[in-house]
PDB file of N, CA, C and O in Angstrom:
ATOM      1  N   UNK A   1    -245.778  81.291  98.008  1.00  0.00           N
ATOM      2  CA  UNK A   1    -245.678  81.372  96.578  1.00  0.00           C
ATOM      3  C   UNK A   1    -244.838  82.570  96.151  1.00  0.00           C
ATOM      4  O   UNK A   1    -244.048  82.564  95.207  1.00  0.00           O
ATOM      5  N   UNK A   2    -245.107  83.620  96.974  1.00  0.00           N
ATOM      6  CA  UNK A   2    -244.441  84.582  96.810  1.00  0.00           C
ATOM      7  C   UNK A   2    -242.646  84.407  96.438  1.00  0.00           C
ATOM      8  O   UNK A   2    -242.015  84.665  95.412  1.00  0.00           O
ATOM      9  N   UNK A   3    -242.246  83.896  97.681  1.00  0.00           N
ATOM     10  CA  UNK A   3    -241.190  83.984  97.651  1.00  0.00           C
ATOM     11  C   UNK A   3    -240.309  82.421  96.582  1.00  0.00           C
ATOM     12  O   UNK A   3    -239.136  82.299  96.228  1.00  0.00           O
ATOM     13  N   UNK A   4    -241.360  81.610  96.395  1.00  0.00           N
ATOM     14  CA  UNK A   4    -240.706  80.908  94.743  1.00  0.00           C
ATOM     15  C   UNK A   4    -240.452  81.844  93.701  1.00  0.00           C
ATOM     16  O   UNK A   4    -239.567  81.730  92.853  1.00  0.00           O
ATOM     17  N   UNK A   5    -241.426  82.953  93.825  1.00  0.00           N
ATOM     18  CA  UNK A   5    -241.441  83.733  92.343  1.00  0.00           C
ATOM     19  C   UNK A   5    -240.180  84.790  92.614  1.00  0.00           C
ATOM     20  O   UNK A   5    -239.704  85.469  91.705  1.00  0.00           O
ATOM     21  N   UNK A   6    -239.812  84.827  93.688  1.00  0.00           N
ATOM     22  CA  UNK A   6    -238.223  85.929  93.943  1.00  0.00           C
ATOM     23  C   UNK A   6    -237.539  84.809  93.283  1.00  0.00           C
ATOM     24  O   UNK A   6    -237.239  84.766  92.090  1.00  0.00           O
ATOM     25  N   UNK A   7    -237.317  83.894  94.183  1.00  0.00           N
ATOM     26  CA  UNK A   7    -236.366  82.382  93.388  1.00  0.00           C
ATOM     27  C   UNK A   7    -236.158  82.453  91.843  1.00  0.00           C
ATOM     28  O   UNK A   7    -235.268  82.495  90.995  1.00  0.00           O
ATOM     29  N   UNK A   8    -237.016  82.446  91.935  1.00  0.00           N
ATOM     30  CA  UNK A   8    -237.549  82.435  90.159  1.00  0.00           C
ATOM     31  C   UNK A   8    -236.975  83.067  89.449  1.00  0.00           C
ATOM     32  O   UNK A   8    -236.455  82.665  88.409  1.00  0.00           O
ATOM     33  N   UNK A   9    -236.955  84.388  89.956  1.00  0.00           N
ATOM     34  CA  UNK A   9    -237.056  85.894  89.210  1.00  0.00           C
ATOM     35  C   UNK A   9    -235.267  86.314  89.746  1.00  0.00           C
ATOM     36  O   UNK A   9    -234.666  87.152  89.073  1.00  0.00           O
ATOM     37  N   UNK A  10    -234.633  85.724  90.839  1.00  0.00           N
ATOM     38  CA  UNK A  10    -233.640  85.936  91.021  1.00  0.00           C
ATOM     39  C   UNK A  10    -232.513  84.837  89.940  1.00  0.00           C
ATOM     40  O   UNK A  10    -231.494  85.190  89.346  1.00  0.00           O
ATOM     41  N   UNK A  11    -233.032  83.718  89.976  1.00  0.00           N
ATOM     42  CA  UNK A  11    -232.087  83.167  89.145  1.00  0.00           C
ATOM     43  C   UNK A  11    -232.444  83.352  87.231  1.00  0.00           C
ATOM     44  O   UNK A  11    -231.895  82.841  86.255  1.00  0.00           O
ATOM     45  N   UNK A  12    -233.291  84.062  87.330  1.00  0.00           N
ATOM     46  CA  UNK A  12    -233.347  84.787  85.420  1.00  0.00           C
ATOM     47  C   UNK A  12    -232.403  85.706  85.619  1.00  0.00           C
ATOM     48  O   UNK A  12    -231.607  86.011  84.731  1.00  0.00           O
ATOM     49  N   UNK A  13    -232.399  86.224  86.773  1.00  0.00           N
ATOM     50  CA  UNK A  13    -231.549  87.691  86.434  1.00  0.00           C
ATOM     51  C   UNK A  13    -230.128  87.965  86.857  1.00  0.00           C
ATOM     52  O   UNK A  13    -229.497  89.022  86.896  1.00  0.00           O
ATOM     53  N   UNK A  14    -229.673  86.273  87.277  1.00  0.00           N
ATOM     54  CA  UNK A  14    -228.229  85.620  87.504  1.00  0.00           C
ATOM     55  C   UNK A  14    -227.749  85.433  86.170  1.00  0.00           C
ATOM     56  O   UNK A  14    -226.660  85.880  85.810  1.00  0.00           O
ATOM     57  N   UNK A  15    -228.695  84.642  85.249  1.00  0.00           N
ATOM     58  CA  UNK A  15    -228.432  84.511  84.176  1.00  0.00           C
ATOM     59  C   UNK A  15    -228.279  84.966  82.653  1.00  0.00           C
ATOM     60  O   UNK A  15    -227.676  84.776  81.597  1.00  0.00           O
ATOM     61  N   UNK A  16    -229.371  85.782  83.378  1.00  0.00           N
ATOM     62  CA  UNK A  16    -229.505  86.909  82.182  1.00  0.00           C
ATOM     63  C   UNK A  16    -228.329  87.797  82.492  1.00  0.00           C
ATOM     64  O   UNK A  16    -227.989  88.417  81.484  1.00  0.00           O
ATOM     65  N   UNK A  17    -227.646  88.047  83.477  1.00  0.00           N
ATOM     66  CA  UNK A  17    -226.555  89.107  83.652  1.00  0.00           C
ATOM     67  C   UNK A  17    -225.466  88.827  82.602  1.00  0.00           C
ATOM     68  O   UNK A  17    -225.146  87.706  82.207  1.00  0.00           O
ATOM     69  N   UNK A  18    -224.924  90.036  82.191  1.00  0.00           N
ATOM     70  CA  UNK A  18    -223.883  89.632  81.061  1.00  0.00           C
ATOM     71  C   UNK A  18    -222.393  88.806  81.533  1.00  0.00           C
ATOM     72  O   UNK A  18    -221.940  88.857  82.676  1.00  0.00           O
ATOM     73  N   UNK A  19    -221.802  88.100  80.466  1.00  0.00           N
ATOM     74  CA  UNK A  19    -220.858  87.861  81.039  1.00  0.00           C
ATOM     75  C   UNK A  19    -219.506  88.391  80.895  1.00  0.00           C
ATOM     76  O   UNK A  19    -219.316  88.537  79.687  1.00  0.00           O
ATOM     77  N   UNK A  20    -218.733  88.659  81.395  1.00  0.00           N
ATOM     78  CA  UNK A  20    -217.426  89.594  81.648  1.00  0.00           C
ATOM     79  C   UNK A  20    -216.473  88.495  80.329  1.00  0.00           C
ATOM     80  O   UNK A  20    -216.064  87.336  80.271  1.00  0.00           O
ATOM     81  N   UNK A  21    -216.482  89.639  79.500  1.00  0.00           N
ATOM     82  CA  UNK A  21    -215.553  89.233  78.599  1.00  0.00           C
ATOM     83  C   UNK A  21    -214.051  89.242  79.078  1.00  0.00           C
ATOM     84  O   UNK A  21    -213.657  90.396  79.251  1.00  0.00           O
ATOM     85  N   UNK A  22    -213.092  88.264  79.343  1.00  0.00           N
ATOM     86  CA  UNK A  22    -211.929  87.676  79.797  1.00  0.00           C
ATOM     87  C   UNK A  22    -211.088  88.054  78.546  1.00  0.00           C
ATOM     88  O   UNK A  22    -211.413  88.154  77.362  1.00  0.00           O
ATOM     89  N   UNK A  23    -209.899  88.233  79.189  1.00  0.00           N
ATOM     90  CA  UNK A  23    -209.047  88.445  77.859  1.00  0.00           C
ATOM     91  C   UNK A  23    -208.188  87.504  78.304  1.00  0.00           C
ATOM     92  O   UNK A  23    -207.842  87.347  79.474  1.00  0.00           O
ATOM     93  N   UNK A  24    -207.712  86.631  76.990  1.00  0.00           N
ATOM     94  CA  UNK A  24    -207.134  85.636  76.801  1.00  0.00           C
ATOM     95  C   UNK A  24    -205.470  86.498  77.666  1.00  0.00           C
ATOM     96  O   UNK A  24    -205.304  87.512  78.345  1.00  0.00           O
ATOM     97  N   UNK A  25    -204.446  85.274  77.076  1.00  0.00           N
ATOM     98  CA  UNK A  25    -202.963  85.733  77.476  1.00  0.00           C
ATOM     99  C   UNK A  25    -202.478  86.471  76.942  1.00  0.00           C
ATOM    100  O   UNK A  25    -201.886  87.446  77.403  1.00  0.00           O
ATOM    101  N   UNK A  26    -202.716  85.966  75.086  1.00  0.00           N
ATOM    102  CA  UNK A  26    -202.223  87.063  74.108  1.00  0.00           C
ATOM    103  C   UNK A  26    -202.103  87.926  74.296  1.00  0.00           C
ATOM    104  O   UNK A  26    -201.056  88.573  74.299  1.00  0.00           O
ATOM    105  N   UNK A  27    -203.727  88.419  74.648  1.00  0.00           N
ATOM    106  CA  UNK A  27    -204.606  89.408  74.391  1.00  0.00           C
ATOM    107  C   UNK A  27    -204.191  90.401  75.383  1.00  0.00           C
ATOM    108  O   UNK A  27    -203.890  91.542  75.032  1.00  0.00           O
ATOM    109  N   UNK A  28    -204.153  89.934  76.901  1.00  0.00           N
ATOM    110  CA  UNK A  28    -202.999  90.632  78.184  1.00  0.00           C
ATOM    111  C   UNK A  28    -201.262  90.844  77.085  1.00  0.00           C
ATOM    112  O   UNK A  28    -200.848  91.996  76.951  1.00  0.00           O
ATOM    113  N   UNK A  29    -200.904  90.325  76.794  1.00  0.00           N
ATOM    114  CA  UNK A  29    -199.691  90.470  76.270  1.00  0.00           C
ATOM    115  C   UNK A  29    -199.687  91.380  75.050  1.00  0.00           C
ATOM    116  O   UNK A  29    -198.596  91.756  74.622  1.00  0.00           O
ATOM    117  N   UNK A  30    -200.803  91.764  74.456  1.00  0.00           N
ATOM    118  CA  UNK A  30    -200.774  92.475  73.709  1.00  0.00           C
ATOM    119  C   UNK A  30    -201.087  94.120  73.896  1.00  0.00           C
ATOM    120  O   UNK A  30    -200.780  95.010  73.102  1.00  0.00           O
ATOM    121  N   UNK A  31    -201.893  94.277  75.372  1.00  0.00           N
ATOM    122  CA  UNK A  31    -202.574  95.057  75.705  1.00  0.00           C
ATOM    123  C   UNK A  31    -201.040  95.948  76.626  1.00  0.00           C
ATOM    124  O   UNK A  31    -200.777  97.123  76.884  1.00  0.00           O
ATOM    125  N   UNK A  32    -200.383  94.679  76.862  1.00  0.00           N
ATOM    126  CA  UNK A  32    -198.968  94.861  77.473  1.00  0.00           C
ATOM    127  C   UNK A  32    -197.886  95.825  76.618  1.00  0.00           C
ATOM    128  O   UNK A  32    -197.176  96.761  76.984  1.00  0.00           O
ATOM    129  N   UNK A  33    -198.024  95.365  75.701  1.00  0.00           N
ATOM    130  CA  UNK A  33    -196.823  96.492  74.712  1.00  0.00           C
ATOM    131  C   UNK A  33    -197.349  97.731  74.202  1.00  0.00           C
ATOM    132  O   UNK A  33    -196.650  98.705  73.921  1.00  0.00           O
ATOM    133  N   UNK A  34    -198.957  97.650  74.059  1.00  0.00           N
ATOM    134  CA  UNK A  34    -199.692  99.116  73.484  1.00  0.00           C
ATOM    135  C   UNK A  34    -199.742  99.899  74.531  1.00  0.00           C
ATOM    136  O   UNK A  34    -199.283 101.032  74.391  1.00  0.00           O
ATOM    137  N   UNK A  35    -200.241  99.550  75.694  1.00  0.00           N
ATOM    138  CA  UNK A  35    -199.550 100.223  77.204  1.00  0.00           C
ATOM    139  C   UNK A  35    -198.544 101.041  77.453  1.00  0.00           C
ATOM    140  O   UNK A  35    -198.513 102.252  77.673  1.00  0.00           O
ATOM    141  N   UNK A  36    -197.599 100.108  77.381  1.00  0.00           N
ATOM    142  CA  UNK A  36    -195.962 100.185  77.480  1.00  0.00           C
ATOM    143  C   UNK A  36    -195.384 101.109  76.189  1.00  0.00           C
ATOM    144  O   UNK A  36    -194.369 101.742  76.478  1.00  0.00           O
ATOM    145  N   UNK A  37    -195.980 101.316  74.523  1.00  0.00           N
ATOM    146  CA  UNK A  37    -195.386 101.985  74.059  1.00  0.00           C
ATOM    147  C   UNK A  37    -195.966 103.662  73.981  1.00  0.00           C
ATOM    148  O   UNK A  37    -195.436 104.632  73.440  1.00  0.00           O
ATOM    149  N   UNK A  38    -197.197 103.563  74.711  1.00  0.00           N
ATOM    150  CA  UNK A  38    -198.052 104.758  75.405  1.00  0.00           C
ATOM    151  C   UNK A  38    -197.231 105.616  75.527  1.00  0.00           C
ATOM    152  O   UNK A  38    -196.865 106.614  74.906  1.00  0.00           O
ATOM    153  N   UNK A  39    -196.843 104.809  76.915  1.00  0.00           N
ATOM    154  CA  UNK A  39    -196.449 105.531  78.138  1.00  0.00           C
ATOM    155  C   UNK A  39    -194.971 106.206  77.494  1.00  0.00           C
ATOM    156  O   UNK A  39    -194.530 107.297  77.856  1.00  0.00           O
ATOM    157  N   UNK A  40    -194.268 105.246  76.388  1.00  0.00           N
ATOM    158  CA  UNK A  40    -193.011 105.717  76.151  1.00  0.00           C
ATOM    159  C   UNK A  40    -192.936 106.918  75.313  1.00  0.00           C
ATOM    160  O   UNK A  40    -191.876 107.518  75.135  1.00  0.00           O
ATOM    161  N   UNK A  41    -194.192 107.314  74.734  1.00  0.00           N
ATOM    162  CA  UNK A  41    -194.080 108.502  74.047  1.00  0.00           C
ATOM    163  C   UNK A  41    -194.553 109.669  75.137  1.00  0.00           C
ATOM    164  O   UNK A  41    -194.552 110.872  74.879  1.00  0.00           O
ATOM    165  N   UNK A  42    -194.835 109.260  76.018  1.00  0.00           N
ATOM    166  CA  UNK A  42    -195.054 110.188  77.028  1.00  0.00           C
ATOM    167  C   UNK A  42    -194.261 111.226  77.623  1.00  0.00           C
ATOM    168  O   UNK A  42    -194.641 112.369  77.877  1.00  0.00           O
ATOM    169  N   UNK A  43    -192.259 110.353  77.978  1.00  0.00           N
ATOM    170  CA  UNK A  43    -191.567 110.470  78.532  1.00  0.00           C
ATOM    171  C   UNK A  43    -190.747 111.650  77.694  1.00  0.00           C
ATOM    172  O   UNK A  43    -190.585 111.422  76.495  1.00  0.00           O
ATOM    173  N   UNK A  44    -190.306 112.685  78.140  1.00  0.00           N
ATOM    174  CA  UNK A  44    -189.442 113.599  77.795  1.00  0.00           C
ATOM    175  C   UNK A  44    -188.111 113.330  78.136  1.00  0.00           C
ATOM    176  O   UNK A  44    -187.549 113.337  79.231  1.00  0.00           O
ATOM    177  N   UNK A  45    -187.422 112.925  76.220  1.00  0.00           N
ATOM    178  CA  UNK A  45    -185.781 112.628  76.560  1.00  0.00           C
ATOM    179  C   UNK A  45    -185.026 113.973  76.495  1.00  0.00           C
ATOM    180  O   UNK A  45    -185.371 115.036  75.980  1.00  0.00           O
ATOM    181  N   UNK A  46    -183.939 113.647  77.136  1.00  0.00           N
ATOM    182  CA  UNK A  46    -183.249 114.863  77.422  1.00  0.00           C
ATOM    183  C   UNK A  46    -182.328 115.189  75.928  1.00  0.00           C
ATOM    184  O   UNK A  46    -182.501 114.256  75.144  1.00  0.00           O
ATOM    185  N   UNK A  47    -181.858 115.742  75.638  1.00  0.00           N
ATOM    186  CA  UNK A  47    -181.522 115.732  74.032  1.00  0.00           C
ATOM    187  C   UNK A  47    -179.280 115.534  74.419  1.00  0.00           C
ATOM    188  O   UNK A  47    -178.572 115.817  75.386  1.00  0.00           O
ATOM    189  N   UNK A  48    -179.016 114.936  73.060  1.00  0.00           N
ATOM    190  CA  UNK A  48    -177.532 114.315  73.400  1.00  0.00           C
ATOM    191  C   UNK A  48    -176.453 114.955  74.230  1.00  0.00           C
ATOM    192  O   UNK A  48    -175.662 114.602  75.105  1.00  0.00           O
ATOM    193  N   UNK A  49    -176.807 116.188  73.488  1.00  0.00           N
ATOM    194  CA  UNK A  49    -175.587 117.626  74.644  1.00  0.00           C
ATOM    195  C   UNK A  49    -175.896 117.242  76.065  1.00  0.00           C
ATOM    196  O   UNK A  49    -174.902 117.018  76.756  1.00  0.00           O
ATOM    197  N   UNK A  50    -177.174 117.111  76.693  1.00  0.00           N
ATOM    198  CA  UNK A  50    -177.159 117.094  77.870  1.00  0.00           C
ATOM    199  C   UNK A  50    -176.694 115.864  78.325  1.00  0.00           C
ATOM    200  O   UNK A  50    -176.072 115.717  79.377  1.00  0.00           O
ATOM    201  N   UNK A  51    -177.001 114.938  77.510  1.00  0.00           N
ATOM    202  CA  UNK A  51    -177.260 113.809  78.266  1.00  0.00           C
ATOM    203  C   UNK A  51    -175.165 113.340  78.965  1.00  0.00           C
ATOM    204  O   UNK A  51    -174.518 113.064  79.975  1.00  0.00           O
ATOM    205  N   UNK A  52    -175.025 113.599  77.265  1.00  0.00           N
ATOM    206  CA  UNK A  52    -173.117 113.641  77.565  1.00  0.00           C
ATOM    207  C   UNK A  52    -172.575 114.984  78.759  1.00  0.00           C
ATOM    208  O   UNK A  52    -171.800 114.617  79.642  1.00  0.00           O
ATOM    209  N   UNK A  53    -172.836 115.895  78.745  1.00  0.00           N
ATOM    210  CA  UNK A  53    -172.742 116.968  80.210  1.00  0.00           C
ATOM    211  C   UNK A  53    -173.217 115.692  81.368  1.00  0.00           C
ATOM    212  O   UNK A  53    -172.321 114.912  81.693  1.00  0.00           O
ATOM    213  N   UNK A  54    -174.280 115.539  81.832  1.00  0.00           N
ATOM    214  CA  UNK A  54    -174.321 114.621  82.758  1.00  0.00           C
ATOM    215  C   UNK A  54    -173.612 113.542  83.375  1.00  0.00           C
ATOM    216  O   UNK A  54    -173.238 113.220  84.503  1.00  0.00           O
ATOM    217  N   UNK A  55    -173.547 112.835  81.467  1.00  0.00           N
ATOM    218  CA  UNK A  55    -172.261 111.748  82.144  1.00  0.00           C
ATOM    219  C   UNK A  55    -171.203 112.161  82.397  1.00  0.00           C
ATOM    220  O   UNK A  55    -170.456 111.386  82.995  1.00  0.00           O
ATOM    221  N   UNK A  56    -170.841 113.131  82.158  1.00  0.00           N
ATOM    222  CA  UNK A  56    -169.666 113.792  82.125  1.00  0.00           C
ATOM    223  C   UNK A  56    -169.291 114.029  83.820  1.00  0.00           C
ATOM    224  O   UNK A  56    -168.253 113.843  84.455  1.00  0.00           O
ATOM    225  N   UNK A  57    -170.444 114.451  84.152  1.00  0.00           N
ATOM    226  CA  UNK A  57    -170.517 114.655  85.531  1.00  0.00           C
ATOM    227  C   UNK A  57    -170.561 113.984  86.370  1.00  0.00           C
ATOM    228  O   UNK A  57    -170.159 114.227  87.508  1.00  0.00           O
ATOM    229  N   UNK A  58    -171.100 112.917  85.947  1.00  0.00           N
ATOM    230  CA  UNK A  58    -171.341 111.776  86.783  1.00  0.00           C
ATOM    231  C   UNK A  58    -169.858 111.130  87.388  1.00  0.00           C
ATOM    232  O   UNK A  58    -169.538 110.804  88.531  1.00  0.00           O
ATOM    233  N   UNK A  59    -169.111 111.098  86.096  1.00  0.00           N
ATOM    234  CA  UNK A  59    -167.831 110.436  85.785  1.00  0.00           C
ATOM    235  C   UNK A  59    -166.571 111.200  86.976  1.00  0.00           C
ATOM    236  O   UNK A  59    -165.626 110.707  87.592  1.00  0.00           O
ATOM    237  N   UNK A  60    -167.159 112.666  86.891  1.00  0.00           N
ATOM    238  CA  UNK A  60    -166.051 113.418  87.819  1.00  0.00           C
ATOM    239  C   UNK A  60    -166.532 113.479  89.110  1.00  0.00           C
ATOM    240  O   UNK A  60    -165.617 113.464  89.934  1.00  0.00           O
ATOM    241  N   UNK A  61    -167.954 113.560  89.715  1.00  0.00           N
ATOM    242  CA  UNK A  61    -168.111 112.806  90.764  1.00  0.00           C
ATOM    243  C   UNK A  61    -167.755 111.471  91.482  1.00  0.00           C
ATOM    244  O   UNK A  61    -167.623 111.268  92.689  1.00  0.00           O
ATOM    245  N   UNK A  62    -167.639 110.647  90.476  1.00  0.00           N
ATOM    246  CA  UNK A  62    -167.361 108.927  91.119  1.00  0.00           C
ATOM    247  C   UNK A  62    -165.756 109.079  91.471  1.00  0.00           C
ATOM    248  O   UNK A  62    -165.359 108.840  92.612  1.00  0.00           O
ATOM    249  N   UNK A  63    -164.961 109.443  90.542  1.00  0.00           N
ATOM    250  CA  UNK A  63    -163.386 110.100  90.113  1.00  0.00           C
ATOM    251  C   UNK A  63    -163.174 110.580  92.040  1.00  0.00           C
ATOM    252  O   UNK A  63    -162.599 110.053  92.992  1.00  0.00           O
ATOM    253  N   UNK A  64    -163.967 111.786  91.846  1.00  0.00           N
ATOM    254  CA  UNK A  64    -163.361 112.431  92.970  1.00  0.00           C
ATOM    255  C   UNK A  64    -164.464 111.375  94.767  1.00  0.00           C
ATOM    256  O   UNK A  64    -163.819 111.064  95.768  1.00  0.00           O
ATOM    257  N   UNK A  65    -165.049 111.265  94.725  1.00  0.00           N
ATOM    258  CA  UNK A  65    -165.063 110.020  95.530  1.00  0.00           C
ATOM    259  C   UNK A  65    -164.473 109.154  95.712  1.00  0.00           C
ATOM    260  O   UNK A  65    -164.585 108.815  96.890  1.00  0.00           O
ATOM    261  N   UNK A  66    -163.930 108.624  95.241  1.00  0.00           N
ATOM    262  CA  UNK A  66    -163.196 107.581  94.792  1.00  0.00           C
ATOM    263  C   UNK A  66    -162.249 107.675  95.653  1.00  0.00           C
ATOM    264  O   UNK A  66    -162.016 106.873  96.558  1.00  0.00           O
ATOM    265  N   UNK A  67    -161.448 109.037  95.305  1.00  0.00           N
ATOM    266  CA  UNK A  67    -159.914 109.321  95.510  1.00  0.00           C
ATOM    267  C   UNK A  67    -160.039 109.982  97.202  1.00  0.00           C
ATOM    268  O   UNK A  67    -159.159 109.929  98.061  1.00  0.00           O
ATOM    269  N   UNK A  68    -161.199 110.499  97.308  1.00  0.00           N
ATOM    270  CA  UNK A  68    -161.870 110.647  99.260  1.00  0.00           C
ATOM    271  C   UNK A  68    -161.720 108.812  99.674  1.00  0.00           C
ATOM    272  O   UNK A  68    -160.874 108.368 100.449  1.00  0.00           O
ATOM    273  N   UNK A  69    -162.387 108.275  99.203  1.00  0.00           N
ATOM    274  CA  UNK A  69    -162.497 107.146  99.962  1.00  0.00           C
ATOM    275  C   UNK A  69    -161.181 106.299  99.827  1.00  0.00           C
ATOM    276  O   UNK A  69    -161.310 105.407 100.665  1.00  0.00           O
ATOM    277  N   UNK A  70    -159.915 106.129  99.152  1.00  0.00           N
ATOM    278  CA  UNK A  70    -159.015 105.576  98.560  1.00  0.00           C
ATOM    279  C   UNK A  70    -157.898 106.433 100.156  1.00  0.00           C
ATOM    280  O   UNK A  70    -157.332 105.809 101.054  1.00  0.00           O
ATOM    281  N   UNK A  71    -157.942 107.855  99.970  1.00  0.00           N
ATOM    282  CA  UNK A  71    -157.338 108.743 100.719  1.00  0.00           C
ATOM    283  C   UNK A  71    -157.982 108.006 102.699  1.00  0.00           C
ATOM    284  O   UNK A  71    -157.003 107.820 103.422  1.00  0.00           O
ATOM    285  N   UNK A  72    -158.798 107.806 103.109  1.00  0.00           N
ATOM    286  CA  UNK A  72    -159.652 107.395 104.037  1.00  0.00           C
ATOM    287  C   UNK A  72    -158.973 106.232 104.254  1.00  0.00           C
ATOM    288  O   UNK A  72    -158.432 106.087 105.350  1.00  0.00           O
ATOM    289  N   UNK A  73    -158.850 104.941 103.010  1.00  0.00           N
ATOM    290  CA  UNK A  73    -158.474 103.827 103.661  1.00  0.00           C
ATOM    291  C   UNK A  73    -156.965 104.185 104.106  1.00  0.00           C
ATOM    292  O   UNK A  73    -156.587 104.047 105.269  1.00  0.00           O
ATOM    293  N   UNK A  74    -156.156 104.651 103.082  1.00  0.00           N
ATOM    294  CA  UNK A  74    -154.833 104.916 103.558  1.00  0.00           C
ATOM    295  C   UNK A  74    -154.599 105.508 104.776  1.00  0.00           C
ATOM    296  O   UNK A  74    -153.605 105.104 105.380  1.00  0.00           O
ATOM    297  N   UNK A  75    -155.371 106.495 105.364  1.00  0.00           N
ATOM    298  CA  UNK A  75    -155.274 106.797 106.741  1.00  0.00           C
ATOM    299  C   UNK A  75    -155.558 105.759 107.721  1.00  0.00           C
ATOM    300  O   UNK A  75    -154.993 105.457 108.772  1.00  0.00           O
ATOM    301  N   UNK A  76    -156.744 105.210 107.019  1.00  0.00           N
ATOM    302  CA  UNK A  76    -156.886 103.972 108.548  1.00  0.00           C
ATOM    303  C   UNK A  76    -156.104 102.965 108.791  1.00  0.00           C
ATOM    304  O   UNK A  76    -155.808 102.417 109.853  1.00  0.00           O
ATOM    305  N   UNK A  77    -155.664 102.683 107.264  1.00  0.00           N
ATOM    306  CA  UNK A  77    -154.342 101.447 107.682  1.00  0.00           C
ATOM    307  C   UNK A  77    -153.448 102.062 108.651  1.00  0.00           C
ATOM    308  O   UNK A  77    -153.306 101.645 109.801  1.00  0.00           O
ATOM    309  N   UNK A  78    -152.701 103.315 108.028  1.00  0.00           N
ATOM    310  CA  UNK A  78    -151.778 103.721 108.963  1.00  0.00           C
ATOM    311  C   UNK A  78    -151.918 104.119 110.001  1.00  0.00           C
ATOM    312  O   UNK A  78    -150.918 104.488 110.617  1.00  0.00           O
ATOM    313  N   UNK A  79    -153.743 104.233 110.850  1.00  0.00           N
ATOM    314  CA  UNK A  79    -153.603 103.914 111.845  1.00  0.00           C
ATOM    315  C   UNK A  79    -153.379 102.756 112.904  1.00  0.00           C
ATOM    316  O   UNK A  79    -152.953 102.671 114.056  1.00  0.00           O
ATOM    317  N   UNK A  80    -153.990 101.724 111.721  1.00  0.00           N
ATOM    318  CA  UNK A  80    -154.221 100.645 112.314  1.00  0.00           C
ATOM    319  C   UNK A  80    -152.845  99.758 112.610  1.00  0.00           C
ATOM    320  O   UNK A  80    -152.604  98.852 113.407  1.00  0.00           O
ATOM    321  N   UNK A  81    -152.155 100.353 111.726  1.00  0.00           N
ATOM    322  CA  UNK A  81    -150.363 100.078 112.057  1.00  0.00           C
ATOM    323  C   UNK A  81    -149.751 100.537 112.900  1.00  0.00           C
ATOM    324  O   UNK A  81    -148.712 100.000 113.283  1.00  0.00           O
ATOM    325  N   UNK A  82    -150.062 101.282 113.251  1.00  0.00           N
ATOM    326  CA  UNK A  82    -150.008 102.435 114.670  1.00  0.00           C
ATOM    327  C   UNK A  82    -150.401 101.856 115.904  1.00  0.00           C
ATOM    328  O   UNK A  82    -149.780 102.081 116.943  1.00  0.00           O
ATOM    329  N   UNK A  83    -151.151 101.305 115.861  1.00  0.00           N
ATOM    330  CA  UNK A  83    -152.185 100.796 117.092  1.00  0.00           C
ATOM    331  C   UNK A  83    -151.811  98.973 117.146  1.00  0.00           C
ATOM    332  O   UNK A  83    -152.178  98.288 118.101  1.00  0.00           O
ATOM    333  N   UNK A  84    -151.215  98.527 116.230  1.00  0.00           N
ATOM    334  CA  UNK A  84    -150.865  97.308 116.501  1.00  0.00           C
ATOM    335  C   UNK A  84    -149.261  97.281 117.112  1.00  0.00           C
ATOM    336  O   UNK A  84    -148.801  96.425 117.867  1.00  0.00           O
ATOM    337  N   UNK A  85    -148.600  98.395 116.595  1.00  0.00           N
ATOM    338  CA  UNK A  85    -147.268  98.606 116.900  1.00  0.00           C
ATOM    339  C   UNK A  85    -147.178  98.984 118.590  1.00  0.00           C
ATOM    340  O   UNK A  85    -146.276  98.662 119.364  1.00  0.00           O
ATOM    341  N   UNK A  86    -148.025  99.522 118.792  1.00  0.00           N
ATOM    342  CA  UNK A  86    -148.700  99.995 120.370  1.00  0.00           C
ATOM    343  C   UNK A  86    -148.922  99.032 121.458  1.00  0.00           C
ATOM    344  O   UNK A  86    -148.626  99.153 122.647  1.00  0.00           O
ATOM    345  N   UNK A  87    -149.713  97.678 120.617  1.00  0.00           N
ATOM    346  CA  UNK A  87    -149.973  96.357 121.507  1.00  0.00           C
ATOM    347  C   UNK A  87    -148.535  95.658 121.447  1.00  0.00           C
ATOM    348  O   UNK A  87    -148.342  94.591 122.030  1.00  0.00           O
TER     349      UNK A  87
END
C-alpha cells in the first residue's frame, strides 16, 4: 500500500509542477533586437578623426604591399625566363 501512495503522491507532484513558460517566435525575435540593441550601447566607437587616421593607414599599408608583392612577381617572371631560356 505503501508504495501506491508514493505512485500517488509522485504523480500530484508531476503535475502540480509548474509549467515552463515557452516563448513563442515573436517573442525570441523580439527578445533578439532588445539583446542586440543592449549590447550596442555597450560598444565604445572610436570618434571620426580616428577612425579616418586609421583608414588612412590602412590604405598606405595595402599601397605599400601591394607594390612588395607586384615587385616579387616581376622578379620571378624574370626568373622564370631565365630558367626556361636555360632548358
Amino acid at each position: 500500500m505503501a508504495d501506491n501512495e508514493k505512485k500517488v503522491s509522485e504523480e500530484k507532484s508531476k503535475k502540480a509542477a509548474p509549467k515552463k513558460n515557452k516563448v513563442g517566435f515573436f517573442g525570441r525575435i523580439k527578445k533578439f533586437f532588445k539583446d542586440y540593441k543592449s549590447e550596442l550601447g555597450k560598444v565604445v566607437w572610436l570618434s571620426p578623426k580616428t577612425t579616418f587616421q586609421y583608414t588612412g593607414l590602412v590604405l598606405v599599408v595595402m599601397v605599400i604591399v601591394s607594390a612588395f608583392i607586384g615587385c616579387l612577381d616581376v622578379v620571378f617572371v624574370q626568373l622564370l625566363d631565365l630558367l626556361s631560356k636555360l632548358v
